[in-house]
Phi, psi and omega in degrees: 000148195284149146259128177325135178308130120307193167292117221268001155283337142321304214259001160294323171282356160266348185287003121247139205214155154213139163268348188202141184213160146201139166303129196240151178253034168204134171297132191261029182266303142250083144256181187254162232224160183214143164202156209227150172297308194252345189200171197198143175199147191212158185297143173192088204087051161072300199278328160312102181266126156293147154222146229201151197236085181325320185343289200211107158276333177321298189329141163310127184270175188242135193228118194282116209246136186167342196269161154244349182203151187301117214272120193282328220211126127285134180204152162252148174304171146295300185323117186294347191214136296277154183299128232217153199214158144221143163226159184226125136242205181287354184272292212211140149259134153232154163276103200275176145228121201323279196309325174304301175310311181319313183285349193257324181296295196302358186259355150102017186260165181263101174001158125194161218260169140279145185246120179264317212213130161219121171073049158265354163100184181317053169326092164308302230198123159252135168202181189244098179341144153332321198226030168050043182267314189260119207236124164251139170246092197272155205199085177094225164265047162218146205224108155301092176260104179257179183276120139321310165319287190203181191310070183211134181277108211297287194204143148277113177271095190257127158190340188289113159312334167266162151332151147254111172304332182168160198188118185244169182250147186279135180303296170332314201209104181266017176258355178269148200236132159252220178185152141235192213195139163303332201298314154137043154230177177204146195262133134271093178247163163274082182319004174280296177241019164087358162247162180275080183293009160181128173230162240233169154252193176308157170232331213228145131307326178246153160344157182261130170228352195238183150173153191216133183229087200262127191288348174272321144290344190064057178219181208222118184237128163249152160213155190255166192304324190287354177109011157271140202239135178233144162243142174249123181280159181228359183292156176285149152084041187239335146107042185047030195303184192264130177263268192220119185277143188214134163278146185251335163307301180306321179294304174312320180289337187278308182284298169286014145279284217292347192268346177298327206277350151332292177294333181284337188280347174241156183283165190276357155274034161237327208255148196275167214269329187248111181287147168269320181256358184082046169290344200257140178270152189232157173292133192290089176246165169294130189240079196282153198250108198273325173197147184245149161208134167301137162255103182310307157226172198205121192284171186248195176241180190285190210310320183331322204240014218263032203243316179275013161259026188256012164268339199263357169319311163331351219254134183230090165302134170242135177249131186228191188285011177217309220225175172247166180189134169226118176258108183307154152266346194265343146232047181028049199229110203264139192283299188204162181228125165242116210248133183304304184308346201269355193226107194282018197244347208262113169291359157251154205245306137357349239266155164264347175208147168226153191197109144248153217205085179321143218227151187261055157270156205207027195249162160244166185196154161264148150244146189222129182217119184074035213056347185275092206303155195225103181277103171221145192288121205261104193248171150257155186250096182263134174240147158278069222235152180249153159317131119339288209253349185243186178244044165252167168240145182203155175243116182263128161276106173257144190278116169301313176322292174312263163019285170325287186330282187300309181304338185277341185272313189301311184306293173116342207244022183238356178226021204221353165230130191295322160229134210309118184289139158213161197272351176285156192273103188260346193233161176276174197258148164294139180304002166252346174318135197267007175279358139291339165316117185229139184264104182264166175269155150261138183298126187265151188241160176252139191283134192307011168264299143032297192265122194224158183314162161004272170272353173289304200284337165269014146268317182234062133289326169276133163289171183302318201251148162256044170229139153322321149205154209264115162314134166251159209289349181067043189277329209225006156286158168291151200268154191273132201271329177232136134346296200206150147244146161295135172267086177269006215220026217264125180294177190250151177273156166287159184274125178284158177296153184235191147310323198261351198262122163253001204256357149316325215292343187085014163277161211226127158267144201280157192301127160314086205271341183263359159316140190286191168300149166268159179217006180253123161283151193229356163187153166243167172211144148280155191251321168219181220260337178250175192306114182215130180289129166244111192316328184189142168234096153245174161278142156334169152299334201236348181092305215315334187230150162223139188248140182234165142270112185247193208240338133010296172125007215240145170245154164223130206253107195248176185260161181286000185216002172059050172229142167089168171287132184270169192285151181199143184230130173226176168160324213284135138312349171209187117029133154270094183263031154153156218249153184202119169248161169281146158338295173266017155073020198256342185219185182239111176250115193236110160298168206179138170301307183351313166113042169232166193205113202227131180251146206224094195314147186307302171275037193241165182235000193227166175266136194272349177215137168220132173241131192294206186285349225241333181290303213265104149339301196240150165301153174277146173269326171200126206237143174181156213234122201226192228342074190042064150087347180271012152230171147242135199233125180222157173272118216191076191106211163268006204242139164260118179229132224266123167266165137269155201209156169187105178269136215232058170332309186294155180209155177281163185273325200285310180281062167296311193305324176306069191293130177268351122009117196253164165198142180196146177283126171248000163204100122011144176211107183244142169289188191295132183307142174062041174241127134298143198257114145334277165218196168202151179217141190204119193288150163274315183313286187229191193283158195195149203220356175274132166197130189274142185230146162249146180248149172296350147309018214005032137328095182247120193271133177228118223242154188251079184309344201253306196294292173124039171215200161268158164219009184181148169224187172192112172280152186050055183305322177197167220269344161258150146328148168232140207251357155206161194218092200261139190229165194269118175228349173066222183176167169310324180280008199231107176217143205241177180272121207311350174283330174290355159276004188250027169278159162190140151245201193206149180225192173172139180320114168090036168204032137074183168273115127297148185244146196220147179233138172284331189285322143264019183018080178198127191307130165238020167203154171232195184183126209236186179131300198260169182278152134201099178240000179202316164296133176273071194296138187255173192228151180203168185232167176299136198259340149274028164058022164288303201234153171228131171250171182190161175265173178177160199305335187255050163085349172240181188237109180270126179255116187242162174266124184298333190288350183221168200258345191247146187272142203263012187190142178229122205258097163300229178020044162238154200298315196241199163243117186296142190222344156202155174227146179197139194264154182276124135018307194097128156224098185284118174280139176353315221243356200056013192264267177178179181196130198231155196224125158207134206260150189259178184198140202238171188239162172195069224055090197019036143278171179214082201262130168270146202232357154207186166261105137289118188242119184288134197263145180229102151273174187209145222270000000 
């Protein structure tokens, strides 16, 4: 049976706990601390290791005697049978078994241990094989690889300038070890024979204190005194790269601005009485990250939503010296913070060591908060935490249950939209929508002073000439230089379909979804003959053409294989900073620093519409052609503005300057005051009643054209303005499941990619990796929603598999800094192949010069 939602100030005070405390009469502050699904041990009156029963702490513990000097290091084996304890001081490592000793305590009899290491000196750090034959130990800058069994020394791994801080066995691969170090690197070694198969550079100012090694991604997460987090691959052939780095401070702060700005969005009898969540200001201290633990489960939502719980894997606790956090890696984005100080029941405020540790509870329960049901496991979370500045120790419960409950009432962003946003059009438009705006002509009427008889008006009413249009005498032409030329340019008629003709027949083959990345180069081209930056790039609808923008004032119109002279359009005073094709792929929309805006048939050389300088206040940022080609939705300022249109090629020869071409505003959208619109992105392919907007507020707005409003932002989007914004928009040749159109990302200088889901606006992935530090490097996604590319200062092109944060392929051989990319459609060639354009571009006292077109070859299985 489901249970009601409570007061969200209950279920914050339920959400730590502390169950057990005790007092040591030797200092505990760092040393490491161990917890086990059933048990948990620390050190205790410097010589004695306690062992304790998450279970039931009430129960009489067991305090194990065997040490001579105060004991440094704690660990529990892997094995579930039997649970295996190791303690190291400067004396002795021994090896307990747990349930045997409990049992021997309670029977009044005396424990006792195997001694593996003796007088091996100060043991920081313990740890265990996969199959608890081996214990490594560190001690100063050397690592002890022993025997479990009985007293014997594997091997010693000396190479670390430091202390070694920690050191783990990769489950996957147990000869392999990893290590971190005060020198601030970590080591790869073969604990078999002693060598170093990779060593790191510096990463910190400060010392390495923490590692995690996750057997599901195949990464390596470290962290430093200063509050830094690194992600690393372990994948083969991946060089131990750099994944994704997360600040813990930063992040935080980032996590309490959003709950604030949260807290203004709910009444204040929902909001808990003890902030909790950090409304309240706090001192900027240092967060040394004290323990990485996967956080194994985290609840979700119900079956609607139940696609986003292969996300929460990502989700990892740190434990650090004021607080608890549990953090996706996969968008460096933190789930919830639980500040010690915020929970009057807990004696430590402080802590110097952490040991987090998942609890075997297995039950499920439902919860409902807003008619909206909540699957959550109701499982505990037990920490193990020591004093900083006393000599106490305790054991914290966090309820998961609780935990959920309260983030969920509290966040909001799962009950607080009466239905899910999507971006395919699921409702019919409202009768206020301004997306119902139909453009009429006017009819001219003549005014009843005018109107004169019959016969007056059929005499002087007839022109002079009885034609439509007058030939002009060509007085004022260049007088002509050749007689006459051959028509070498004269087209051939199409070929009907035969049997044999298959590219006649109108089948459209569909986008290869199982195709690799691309990695060949298949051609370059200049674009001009001196450095001239191009501003926007896209492909046709169909692959066949790619347009480019330059900075020039010129648009160039290349063929799909960039062979032959391209087509050029000119008329724009500054910069094309965007390119737009129409739907049916008949016209060209170009945006201009200038303050203009113009449409241009493909096979025209003048514009069929233009709006001047006289519309618009501000340059424009971004122009496109929307809800199947009836509007133009362009950015000006602060505001987004949706035109109606209606285009005429024709014209008189005496009046050419007359454009017959209509345009009229049918709305305004305007964003946060004095905020400027970055960019804005809105599908074409088909109906869509969504459209995403970015602000120099680095803000993303996301507006409902059908509604005529906003319906969701998202704040502090990135740590910069976001300078593009791309959405799973497919193609014709692509067809996706329609939830796969509500991903989109956003990038921004020096703060990576992000992957976004419309449906809970919420980041679920990032991506890192590529240079961008200064430059508005562009981004694109695959029209099968597979790869994502990007540009970058260092000369190169990054290819990533949307499913992973690390980029799978580095496109070199460019000259410069790639600055934009855009994937072809599919336009199938002869040759099979796929085609990916990605343009390079060199800087040159803050220019952005392009100096070639590169296009990459895909082969296909």
């Amino acid at each position: 049976m489901a249970d009601s939602w409570q007061t969200a100030e209950d279920h914050f005070q339920n959400v730590l706990l502390e169950k057990h405390s005790v007092t040591s009469r030797a200092p505990v502050s760092h040393v490491q601390l161990a917890c086990s699904p059933c048990f948990c041990a620390f050190p205790l009156h410097g010589n004695e290791l306690c062992i304790l029963k998450t279970g039931d702490p009430s129960l009489q513990s067991v305090q194990l005697k065997g040490h001579h000097r105060s004991i440094t290091a704690v660990t529990f084996g892997n094995r579930q049978e039997p649970v295996l304890v190791c303690s190291a001081s400067e004396d002795y490592v021994i090896v307990w078994e747990a349930e045997r000793c409990h049992k021997q305590a309670m029977q009044g009899m005396i424990p006792r241990g195997i001694v593996i290491g003796t007088l091996l000196g100060n043991v920081q750090y313990l740890s265990m094989s996969p199959d608890d034959g081996t214990v490594a130990a560190c001690t100063d800058a050397k690592i002890y690889m022993l025997n479990s069994k009985y007293e014997e020394v594997f091997t010693i791994l000396q190479g670390h300038l430091g202390s070694v801080t920690a050191a783990e066995f990769c489950s996957w691969q147990p000869d392999i070890l990893v290590s971190v170090s005060e020198d601030r690197t970590f080591k790869v070694w073969n604990q078999i024979n002693g060598e170093v198969l990779y060593q790191s550079a510096v990463l910190s100012a400060s010392p390495l204190l923490s590692l995690c090694i996750s057997e599901e991604h195949k990464q390596l997460i470290t962290g430093s005194g200063d509050g830094q987090l690194w992600v690393f691959s372990l994948l083969d052939g991946q060089q131990y790269r750099l994944v994704i780095q997360v600040d813990l401070q930063k992040t935080e702060q980032r996590y309490l601005r959003n709950m604030e700005l949260k807290q203004t969005q709910l009444s204040k009898s929902a909001l808990p009485t003890k902030n909790t969540l950090g409304g309240e200001e706090r001192m900027e201290t240092a967060k040394p990250v004290l323990r990485i633990t996967p956080c194994k489960h985290f609840p979700v939502l119900n079956e609607e939503a139940i696609s986003f719980s292969s996300m929460n894997s990502f989700n990892f606790w740190i434990g650090s010296s004021d607080s608890l956090h549990i953090i996706n890696l996969a968008t460096s984005e933190m789930e919830a913070a639980l500040h010690f100080k915020d929970y009057s029941g807990l004696s430590i405020a402080v802590a110097g060591s952490c040991a987090i540790q998942h609890g075997t509870t297995n039950n499920a329960r439902v919860f409902i908060c807003n008619n909206v049901e909540l699957l959550a496991l109701s499982l505990q979370v037990f920490c193990l935490l020591t004093s900083m500045f006393e000599n106490h120790i305790a054991l914290l419960e966090v309820n998961l249950t609780a935990l959920a409950r309260a983030f969920h009432h509290f966040n909001g962003q799962a009950c607080c939209l009466t239905e899910p946003l999507c971006v395919v059009a699921r409702t019919p438009l409202l009768p206020t929508s301004p997306l119902n705006f139909e453009l009429t002509k006017r009819e001219d009427s003549k005014p009843a002073c005018q109107k004169k008889s019959d016969v007056k008006s059929s005499v002087k009413d007839q022109p002079l000439v009885f034609h439509t249009k007058v030939k002009s005498s060509g007085y004022t032409a260049t007088p002509r230089m050749a007689m006459f030329s051959l028509k070498t340019n004269i087209q051939k008629p199409s070929v009907l379909p035969t049997k044999g003709n298959k590219r006649g027949c109108g089948i459209i083959k569909d986008y290869p979804v199982d195709s690799p990345a691309p990695s060949v180069v298949q051609t370059q081209v200049s674009t001009a003959v001196r450095p001239t930056p191009i501003c926007s790039l896209q492909y046709s609808g169909d692959g066949k053409q790619l347009a480019c923008g330059l900075a020039d004032k010129s648009i160039l119109l290349y063929n799909s294989s960039l062979t032959g002279s391209p087509a050029v359009f000119t008329g724009h005073d500054g910069a094309v900073t965007s390119i737009g094709w129409s739907h049916n792929r008949n016209w060209l929309l170009s945006a201009s620093e200038d303050k203009t805006l113009k449409i241009w048939p493909v096979h025209g050389t003048e514009p069929a519409l233009e709006l001047g300088a006289d519309t618009f206040s501000k340059p424009i940022r971004s122009a496109q052609f929307y809800f199947m080609d009836k509007f133009i939705l362009m950015s000006s300022g602060p505001s987004l503005q949706l035109f109606v249109y209606h285009l005429d090629t024709n014209r008189e020869d005496i009046k050419r300057y007359k454009q017959k071409s209509l345009c009229k505003l049918v709305e305004k959208f305007q964003m946060t005051p004095s905020t400027e619109v970055t960019c804005l992105s809105a599908v074409n392919e088909f109906y869509s009643h969504i459209v995403l907007a970015s602000g120099s507020n680095r803000m993303v707005e996301v507006f409902d054209f059908n509604v005529g409003c906003s319906v969701a932002a998202i704040p502090d989007a990135h740590s910069r303005a976001v300078h593009q914004i791309v959405q799973n928009k497919g193609s014709v040749f692509s067809t996706q499941g329609s939830d796969a159109y509500n991903l989109f990302l956003t990038t921004a200088v020096t703060d990576g990619i992000k992957l976004w889901d419309l449906r809970t606006v919420r980041c679920v992935r990032r991506y890192e990796g590529h240079l961008n530090r200064c430059h508005p490097c562009g981004i694109a996604i695959t029209p099968c929603g597979q790869f994502i590319a990007t540009g970058s200062e260092n000369k190169c092109a990054y290819v990533f598999d949307i499913r992973s944060s690390s980029f799978i392929h580095k496109l070199s051989r460019h000259t410069d800094t790639v600055i934009n990319v855009a994937f072809n459609p599919f336009y199938p060639k002869v040759s099979a192949h796929l085609y990916i354009c990605i343009v390079c571009s060199s800087c040159n006292s803050d220019v952005i010069q392009c100096s070639h077109l590169l296009m990459l070859e895909i082969q296909l299985k």
